[in-house]
N, CA, C and O atoms as a Maestro MAE file, in Angstrom:
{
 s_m_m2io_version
 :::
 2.0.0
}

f_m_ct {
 s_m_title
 :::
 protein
 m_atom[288] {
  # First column is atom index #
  i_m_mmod_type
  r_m_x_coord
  r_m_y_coord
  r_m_z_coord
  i_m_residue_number
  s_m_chain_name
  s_m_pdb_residue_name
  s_m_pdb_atom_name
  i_m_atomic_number
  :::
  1 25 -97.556 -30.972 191.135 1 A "UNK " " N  " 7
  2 3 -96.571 -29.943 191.326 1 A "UNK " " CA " 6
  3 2 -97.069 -28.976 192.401 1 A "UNK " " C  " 6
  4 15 -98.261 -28.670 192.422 1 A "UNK " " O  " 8
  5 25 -96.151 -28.450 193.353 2 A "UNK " " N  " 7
  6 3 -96.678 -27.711 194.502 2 A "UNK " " CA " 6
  7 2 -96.429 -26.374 194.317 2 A "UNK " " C  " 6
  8 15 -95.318 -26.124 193.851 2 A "UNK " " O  " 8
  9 25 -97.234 -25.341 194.579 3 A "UNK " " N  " 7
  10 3 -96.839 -23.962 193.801 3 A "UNK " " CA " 6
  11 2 -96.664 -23.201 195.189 3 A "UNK " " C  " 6
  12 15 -97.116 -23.282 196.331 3 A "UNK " " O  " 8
  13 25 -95.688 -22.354 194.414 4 A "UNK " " N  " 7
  14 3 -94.896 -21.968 195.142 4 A "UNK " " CA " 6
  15 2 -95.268 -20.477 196.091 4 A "UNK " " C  " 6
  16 15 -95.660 -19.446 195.544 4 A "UNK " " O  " 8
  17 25 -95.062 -20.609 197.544 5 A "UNK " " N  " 7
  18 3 -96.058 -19.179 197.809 5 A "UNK " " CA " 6
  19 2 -95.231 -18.030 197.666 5 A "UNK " " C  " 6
  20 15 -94.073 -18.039 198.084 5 A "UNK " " O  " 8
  21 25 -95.746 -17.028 197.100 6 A "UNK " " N  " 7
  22 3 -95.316 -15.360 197.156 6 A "UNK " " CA " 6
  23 2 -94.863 -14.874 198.295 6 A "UNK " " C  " 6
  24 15 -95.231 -15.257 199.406 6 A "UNK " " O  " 8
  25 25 -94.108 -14.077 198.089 7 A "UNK " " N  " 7
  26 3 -93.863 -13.225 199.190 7 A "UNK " " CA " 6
  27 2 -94.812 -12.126 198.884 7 A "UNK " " C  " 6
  28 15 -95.496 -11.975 197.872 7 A "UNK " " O  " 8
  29 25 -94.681 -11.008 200.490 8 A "UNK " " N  " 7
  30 3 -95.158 -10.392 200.268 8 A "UNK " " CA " 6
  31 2 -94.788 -9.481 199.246 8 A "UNK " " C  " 6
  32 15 -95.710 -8.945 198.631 8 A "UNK " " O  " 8
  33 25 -93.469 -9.165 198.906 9 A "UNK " " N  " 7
  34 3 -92.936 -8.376 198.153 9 A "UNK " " CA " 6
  35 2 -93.640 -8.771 196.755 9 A "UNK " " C  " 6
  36 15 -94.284 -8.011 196.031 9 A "UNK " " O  " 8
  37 25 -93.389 -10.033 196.563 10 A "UNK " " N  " 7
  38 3 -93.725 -10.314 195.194 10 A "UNK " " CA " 6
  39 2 -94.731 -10.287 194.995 10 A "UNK " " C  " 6
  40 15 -95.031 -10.313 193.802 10 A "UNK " " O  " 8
  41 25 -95.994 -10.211 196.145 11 A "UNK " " N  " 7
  42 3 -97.685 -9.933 195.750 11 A "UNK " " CA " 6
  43 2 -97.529 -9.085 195.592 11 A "UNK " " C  " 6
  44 15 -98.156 -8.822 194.566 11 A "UNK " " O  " 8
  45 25 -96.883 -7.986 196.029 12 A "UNK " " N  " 7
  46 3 -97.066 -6.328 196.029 12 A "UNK " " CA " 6
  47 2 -96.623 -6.118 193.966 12 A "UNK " " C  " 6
  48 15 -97.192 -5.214 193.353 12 A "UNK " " O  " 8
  49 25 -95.806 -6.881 193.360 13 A "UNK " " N  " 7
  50 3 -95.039 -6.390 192.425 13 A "UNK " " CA " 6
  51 2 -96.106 -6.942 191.534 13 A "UNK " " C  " 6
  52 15 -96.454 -6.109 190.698 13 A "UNK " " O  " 8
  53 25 -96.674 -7.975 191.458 14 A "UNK " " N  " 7
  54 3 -97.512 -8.725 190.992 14 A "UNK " " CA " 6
  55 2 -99.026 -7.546 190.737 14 A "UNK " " C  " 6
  56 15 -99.652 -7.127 189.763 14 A "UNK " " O  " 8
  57 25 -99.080 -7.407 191.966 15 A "UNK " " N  " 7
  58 3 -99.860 -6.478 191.366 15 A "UNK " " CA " 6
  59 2 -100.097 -5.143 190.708 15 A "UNK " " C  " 6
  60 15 -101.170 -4.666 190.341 15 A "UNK " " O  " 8
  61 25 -98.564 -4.501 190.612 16 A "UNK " " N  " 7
  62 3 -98.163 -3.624 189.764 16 A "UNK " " CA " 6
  63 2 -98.517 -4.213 188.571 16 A "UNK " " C  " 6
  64 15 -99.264 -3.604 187.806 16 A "UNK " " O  " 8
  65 25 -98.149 -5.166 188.332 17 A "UNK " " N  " 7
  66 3 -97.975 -5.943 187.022 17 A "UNK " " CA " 6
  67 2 -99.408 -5.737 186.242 17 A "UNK " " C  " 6
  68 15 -99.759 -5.318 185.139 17 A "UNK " " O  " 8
  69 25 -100.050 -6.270 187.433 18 A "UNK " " N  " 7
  70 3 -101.486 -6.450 186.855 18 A "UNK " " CA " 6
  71 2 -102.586 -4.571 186.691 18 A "UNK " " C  " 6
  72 15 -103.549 -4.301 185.973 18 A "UNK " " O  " 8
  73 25 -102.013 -3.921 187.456 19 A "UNK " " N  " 7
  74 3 -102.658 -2.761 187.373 19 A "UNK " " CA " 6
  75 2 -102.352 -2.158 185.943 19 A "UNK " " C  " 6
  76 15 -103.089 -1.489 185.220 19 A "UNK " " O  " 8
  77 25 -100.934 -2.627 185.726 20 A "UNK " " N  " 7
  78 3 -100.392 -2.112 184.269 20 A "UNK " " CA " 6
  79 2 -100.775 -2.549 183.339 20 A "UNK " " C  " 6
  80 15 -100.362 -2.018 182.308 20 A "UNK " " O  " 8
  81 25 -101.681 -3.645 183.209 21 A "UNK " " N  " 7
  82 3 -102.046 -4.525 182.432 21 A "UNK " " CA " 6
  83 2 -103.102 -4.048 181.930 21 A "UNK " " C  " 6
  84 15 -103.393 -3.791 180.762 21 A "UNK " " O  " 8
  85 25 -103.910 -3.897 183.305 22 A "UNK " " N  " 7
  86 3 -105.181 -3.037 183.399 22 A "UNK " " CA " 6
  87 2 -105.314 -1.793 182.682 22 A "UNK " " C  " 6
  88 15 -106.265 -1.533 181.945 22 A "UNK " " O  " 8
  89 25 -104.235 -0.952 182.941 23 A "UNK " " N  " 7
  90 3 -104.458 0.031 182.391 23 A "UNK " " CA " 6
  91 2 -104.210 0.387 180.635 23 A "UNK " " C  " 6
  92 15 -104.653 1.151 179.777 23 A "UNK " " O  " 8
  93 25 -103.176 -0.743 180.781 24 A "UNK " " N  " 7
  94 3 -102.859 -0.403 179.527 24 A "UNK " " CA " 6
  95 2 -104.526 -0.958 178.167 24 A "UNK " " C  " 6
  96 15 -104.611 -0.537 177.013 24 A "UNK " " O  " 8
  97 25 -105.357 -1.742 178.714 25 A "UNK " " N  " 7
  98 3 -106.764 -2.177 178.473 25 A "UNK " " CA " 6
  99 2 -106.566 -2.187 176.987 25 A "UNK " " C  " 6
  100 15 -107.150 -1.417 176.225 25 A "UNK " " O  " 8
  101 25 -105.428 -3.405 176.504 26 A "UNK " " N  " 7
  102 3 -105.310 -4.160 175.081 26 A "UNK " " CA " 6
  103 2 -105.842 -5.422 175.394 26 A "UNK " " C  " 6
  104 15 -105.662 -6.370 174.630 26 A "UNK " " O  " 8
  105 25 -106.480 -5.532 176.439 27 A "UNK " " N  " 7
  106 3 -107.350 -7.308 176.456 27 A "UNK " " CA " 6
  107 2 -108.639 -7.327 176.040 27 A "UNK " " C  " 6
  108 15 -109.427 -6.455 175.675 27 A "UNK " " O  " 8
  109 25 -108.684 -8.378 176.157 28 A "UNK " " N  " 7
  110 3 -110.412 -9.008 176.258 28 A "UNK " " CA " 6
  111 2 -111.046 -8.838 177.268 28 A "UNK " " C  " 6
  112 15 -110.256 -8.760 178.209 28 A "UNK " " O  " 8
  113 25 -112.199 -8.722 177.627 29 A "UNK " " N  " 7
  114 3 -112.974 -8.440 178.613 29 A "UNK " " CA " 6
  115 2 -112.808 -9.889 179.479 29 A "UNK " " C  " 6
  116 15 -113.149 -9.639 180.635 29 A "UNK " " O  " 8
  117 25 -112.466 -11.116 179.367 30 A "UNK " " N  " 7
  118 3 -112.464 -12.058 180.403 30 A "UNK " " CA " 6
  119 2 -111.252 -12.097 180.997 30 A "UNK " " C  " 6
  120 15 -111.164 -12.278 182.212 30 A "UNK " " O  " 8
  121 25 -109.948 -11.897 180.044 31 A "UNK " " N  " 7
  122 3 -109.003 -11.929 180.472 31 A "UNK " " CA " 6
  123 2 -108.513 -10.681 181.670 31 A "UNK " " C  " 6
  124 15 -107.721 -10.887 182.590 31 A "UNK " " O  " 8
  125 25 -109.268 -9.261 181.350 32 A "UNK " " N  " 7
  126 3 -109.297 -8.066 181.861 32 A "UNK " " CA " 6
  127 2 -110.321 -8.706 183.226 32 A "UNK " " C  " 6
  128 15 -109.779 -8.389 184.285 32 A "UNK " " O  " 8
  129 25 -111.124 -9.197 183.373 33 A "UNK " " N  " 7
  130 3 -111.724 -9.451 184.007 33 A "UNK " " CA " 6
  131 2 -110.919 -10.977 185.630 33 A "UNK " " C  " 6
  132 15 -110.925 -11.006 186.861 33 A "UNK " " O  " 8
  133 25 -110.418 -11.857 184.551 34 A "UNK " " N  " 7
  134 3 -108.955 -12.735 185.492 34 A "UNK " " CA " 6
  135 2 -108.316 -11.995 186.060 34 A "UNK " " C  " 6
  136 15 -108.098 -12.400 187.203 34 A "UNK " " O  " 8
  137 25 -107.702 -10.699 185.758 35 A "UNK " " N  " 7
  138 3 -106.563 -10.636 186.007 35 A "UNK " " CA " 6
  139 2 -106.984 -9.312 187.013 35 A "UNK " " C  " 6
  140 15 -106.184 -8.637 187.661 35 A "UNK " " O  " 8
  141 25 -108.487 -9.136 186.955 36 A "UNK " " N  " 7
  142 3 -108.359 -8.507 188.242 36 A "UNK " " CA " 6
  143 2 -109.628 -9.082 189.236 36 A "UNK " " C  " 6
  144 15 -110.301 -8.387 189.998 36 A "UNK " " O  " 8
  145 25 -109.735 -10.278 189.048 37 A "UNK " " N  " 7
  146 3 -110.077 -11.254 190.180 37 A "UNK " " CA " 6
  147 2 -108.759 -11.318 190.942 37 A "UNK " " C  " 6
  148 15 -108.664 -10.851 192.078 37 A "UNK " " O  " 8
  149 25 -107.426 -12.083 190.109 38 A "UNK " " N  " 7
  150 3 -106.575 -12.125 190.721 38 A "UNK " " CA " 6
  151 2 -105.528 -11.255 191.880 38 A "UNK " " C  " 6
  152 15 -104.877 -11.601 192.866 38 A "UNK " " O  " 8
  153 25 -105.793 -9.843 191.097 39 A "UNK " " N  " 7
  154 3 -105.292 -8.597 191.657 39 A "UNK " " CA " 6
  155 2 -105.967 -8.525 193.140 39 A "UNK " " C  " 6
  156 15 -105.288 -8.388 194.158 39 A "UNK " " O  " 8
  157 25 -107.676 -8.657 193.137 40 A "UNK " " N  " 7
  158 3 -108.004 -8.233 194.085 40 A "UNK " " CA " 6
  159 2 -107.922 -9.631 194.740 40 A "UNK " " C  " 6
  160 15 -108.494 -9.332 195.788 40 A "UNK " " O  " 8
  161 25 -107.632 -10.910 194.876 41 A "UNK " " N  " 7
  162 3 -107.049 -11.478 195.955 41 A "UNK " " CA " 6
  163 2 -105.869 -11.793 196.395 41 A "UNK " " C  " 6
  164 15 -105.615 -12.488 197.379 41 A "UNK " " O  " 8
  165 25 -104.825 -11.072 195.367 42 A "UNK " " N  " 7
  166 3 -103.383 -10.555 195.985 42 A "UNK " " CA " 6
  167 2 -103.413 -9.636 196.869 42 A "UNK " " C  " 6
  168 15 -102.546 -9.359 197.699 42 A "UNK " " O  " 8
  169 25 -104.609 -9.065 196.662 43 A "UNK " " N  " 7
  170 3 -104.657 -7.322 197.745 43 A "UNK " " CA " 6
  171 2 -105.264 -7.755 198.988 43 A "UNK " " C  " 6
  172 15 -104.811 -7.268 200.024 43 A "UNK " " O  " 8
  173 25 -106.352 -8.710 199.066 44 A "UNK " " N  " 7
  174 3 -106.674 -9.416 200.260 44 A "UNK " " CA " 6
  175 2 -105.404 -9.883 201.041 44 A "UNK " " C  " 6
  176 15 -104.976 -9.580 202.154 44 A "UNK " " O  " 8
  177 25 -104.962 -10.706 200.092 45 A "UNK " " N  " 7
  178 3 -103.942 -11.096 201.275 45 A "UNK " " CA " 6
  179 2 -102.720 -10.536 201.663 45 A "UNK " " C  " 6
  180 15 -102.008 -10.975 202.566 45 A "UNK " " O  " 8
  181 25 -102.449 -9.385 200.842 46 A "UNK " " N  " 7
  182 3 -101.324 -8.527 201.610 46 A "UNK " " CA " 6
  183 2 -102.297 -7.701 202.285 46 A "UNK " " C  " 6
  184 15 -101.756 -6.839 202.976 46 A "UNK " " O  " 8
  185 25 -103.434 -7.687 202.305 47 A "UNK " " N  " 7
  186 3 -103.763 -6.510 203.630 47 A "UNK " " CA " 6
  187 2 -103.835 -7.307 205.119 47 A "UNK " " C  " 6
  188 15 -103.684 -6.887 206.266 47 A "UNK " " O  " 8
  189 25 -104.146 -8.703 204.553 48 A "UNK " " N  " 7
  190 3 -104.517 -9.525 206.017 48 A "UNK " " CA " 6
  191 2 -102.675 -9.537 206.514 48 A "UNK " " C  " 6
  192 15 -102.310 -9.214 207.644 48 A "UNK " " O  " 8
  193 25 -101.933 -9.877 205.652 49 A "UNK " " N  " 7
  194 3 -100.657 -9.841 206.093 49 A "UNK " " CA " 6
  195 2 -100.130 -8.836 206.905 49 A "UNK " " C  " 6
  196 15 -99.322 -8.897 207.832 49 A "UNK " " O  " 8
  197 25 -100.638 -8.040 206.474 50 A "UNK " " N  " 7
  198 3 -100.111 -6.117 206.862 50 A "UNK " " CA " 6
  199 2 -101.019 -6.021 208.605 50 A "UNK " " C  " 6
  200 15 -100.604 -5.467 209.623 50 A "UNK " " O  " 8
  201 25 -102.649 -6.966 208.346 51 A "UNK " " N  " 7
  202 3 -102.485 -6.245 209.782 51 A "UNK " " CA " 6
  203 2 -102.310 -7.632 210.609 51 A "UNK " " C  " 6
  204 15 -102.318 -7.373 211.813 51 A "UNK " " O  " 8
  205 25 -102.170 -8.876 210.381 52 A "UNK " " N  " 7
  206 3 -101.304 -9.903 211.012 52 A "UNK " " CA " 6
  207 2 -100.191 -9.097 211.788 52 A "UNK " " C  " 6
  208 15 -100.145 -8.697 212.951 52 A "UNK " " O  " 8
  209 25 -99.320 -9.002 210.742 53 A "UNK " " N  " 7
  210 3 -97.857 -7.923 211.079 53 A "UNK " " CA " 6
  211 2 -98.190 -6.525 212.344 53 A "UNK " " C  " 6
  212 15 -97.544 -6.088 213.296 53 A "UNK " " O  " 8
  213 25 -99.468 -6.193 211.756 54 A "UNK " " N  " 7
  214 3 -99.166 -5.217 212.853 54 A "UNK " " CA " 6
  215 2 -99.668 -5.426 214.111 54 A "UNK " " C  " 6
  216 15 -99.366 -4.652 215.020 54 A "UNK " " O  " 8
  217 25 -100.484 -6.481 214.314 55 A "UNK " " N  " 7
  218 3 -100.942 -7.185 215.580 55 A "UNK " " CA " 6
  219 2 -99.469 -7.832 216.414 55 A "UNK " " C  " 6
  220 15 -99.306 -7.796 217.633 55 A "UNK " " O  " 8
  221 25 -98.568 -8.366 215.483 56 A "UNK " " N  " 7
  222 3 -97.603 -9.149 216.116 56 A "UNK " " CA " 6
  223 2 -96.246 -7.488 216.838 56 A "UNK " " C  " 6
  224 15 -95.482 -7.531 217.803 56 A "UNK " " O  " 8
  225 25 -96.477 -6.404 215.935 57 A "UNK " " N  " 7
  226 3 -95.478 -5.422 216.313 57 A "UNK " " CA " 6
  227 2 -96.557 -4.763 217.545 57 A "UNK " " C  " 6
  228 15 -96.136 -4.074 218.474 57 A "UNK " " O  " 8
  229 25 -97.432 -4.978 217.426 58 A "UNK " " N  " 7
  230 3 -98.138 -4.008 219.235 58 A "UNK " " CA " 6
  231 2 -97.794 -5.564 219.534 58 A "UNK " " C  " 6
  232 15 -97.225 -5.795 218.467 58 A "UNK " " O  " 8
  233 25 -97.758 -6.372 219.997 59 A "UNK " " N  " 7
  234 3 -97.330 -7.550 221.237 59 A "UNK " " CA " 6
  235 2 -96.177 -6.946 221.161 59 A "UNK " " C  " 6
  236 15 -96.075 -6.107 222.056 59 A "UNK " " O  " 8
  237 25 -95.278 -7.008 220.489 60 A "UNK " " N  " 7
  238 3 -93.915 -6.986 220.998 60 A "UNK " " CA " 6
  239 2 -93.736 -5.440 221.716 60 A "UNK " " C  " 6
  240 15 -92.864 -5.181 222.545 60 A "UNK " " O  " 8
  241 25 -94.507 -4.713 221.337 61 A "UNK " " N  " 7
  242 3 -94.486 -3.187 221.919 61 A "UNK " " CA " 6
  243 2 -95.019 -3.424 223.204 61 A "UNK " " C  " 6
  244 15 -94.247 -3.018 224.072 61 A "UNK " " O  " 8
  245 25 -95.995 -3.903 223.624 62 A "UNK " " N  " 7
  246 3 -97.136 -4.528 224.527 62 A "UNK " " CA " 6
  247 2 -95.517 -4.996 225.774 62 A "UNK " " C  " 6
  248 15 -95.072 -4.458 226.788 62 A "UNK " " O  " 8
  249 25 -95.109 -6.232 224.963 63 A "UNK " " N  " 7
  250 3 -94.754 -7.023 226.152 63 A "UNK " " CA " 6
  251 2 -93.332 -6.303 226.346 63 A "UNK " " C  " 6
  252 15 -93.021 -6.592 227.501 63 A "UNK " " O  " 8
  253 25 -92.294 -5.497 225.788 64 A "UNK " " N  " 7
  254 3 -91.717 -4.081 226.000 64 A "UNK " " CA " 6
  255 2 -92.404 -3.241 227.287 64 A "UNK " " C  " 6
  256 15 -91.667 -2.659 228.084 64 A "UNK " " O  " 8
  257 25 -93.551 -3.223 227.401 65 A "UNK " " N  " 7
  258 3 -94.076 -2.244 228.218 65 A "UNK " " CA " 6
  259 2 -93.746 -0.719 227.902 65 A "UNK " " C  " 6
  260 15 -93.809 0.220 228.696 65 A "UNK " " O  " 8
  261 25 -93.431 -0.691 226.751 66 A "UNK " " N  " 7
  262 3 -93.527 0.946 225.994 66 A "UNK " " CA " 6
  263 2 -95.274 1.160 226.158 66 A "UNK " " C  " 6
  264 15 -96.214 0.442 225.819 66 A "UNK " " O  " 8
  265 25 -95.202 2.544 226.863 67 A "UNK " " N  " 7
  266 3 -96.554 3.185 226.983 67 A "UNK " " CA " 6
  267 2 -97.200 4.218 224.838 67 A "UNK " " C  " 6
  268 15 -97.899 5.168 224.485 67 A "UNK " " O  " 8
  269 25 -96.608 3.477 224.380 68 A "UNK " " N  " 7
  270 3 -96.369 4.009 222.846 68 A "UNK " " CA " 6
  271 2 -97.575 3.244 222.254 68 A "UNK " " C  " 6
  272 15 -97.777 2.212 222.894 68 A "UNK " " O  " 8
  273 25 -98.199 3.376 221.518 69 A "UNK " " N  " 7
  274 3 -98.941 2.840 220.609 69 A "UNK " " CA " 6
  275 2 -98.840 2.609 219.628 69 A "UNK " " C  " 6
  276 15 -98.461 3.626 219.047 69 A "UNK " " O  " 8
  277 25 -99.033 1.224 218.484 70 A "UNK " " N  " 7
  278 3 -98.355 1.230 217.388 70 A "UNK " " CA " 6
  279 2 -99.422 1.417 216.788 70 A "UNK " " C  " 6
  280 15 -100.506 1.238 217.341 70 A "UNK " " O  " 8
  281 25 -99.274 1.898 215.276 71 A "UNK " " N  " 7
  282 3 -100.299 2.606 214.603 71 A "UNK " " CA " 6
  283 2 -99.483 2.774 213.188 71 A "UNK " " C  " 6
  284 15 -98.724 3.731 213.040 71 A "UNK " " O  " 8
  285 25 -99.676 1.792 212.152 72 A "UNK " " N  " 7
  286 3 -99.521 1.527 210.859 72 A "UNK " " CA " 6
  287 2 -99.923 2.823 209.748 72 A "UNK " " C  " 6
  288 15 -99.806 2.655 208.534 72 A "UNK " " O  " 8
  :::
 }
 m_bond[287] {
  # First column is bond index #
  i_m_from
  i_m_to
  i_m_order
  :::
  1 1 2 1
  2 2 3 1
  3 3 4 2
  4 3 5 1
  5 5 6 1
  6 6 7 1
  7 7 8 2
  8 7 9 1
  9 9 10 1
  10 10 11 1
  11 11 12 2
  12 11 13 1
  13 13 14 1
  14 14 15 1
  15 15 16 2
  16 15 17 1
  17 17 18 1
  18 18 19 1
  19 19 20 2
  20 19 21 1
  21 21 22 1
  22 22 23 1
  23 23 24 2
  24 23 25 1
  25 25 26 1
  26 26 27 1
  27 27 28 2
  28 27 29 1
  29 29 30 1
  30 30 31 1
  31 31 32 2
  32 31 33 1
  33 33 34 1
  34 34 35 1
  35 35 36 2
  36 35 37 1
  37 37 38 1
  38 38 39 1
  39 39 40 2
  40 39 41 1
  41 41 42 1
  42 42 43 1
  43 43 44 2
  44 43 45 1
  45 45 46 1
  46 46 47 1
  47 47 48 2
  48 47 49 1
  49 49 50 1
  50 50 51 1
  51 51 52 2
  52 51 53 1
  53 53 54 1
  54 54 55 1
  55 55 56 2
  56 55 57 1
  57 57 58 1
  58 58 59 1
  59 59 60 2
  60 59 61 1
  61 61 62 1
  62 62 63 1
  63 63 64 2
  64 63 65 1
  65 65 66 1
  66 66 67 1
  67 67 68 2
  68 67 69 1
  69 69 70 1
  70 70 71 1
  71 71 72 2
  72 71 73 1
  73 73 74 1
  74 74 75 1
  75 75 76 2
  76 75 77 1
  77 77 78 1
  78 78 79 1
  79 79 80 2
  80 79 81 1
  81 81 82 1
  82 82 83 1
  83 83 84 2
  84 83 85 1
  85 85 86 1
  86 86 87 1
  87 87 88 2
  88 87 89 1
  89 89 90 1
  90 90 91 1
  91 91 92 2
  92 91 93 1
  93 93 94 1
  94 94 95 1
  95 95 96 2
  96 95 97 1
  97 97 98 1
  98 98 99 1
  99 99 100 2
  100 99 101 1
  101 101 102 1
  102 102 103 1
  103 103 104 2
  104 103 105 1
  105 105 106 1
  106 106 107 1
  107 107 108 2
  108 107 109 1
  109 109 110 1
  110 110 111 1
  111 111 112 2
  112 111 113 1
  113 113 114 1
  114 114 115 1
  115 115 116 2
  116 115 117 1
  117 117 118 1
  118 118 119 1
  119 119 120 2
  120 119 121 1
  121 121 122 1
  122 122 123 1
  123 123 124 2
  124 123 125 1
  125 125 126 1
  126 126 127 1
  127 127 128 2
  128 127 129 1
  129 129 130 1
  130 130 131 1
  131 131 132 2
  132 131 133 1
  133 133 134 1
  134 134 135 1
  135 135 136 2
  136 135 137 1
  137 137 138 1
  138 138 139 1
  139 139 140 2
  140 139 141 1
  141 141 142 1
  142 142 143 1
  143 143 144 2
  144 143 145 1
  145 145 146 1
  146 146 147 1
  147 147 148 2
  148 147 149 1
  149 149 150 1
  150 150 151 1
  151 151 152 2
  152 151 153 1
  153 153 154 1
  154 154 155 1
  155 155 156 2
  156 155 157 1
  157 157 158 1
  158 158 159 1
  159 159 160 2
  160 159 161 1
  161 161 162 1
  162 162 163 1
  163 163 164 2
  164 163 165 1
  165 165 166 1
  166 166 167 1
  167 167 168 2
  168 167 169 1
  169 169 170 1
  170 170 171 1
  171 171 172 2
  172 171 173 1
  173 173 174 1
  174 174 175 1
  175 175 176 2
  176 175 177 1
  177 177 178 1
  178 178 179 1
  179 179 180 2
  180 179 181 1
  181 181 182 1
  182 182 183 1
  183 183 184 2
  184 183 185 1
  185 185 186 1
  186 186 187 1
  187 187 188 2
  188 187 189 1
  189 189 190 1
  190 190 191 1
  191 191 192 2
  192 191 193 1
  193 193 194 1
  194 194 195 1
  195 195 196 2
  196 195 197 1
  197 197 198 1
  198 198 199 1
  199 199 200 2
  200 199 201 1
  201 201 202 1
  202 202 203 1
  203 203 204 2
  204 203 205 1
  205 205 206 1
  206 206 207 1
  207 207 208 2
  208 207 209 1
  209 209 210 1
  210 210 211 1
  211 211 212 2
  212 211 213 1
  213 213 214 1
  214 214 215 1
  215 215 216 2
  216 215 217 1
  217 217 218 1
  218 218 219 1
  219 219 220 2
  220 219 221 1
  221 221 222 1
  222 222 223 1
  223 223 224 2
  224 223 225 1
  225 225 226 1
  226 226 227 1
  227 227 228 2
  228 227 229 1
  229 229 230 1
  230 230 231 1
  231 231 232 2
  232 231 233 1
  233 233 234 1
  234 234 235 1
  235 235 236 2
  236 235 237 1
  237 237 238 1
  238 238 239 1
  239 239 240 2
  240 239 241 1
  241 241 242 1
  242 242 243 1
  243 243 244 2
  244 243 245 1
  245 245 246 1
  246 246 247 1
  247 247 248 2
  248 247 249 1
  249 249 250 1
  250 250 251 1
  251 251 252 2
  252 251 253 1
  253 253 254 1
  254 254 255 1
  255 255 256 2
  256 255 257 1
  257 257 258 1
  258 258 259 1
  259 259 260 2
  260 259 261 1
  261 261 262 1
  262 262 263 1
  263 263 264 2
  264 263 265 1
  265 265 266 1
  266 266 267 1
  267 267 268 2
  268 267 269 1
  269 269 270 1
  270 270 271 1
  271 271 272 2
  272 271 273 1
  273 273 274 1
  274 274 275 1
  275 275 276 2
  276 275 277 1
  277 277 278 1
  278 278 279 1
  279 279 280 2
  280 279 281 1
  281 281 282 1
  282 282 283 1
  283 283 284 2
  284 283 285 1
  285 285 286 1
  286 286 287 1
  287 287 288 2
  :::
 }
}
């Protein structure tokens, strides 16, 4: 079965999910411990996404020839 990739939106919500989880701290220490392995490589990859994204919005600013700087 091929699993299915997230959006970014849905990493972002996902990890609401999991912070709430966190906080609410009715688990077990391994499971508390999964679920924020997982958190923190949802957060990896929406940050690599975020500055992917913002590398691709300075080209397009870039090849615009706006003297502007983009800055996230």
């Amino acid at each position: 079965m091929s699993k299915k990739t997230r959006t970014f939106e849905e990493k972002l919500e996902r990890i609401g999910e999991i912070v709430s989880q966190l906080e609410r701290g009715n688990m077990g220490l391994q499971e508390s411990i999964a679920l924020f392995k997982e958190g923190s490589a949802l957060t990896k990859e929406c940050k690599r996404y975020l500055e992917k994204t913002e590398l691709e919005i300075q080209k397009v600013i870039d090849e615009s020839g706006s003297t502007e700087k983009f800055t996230a």
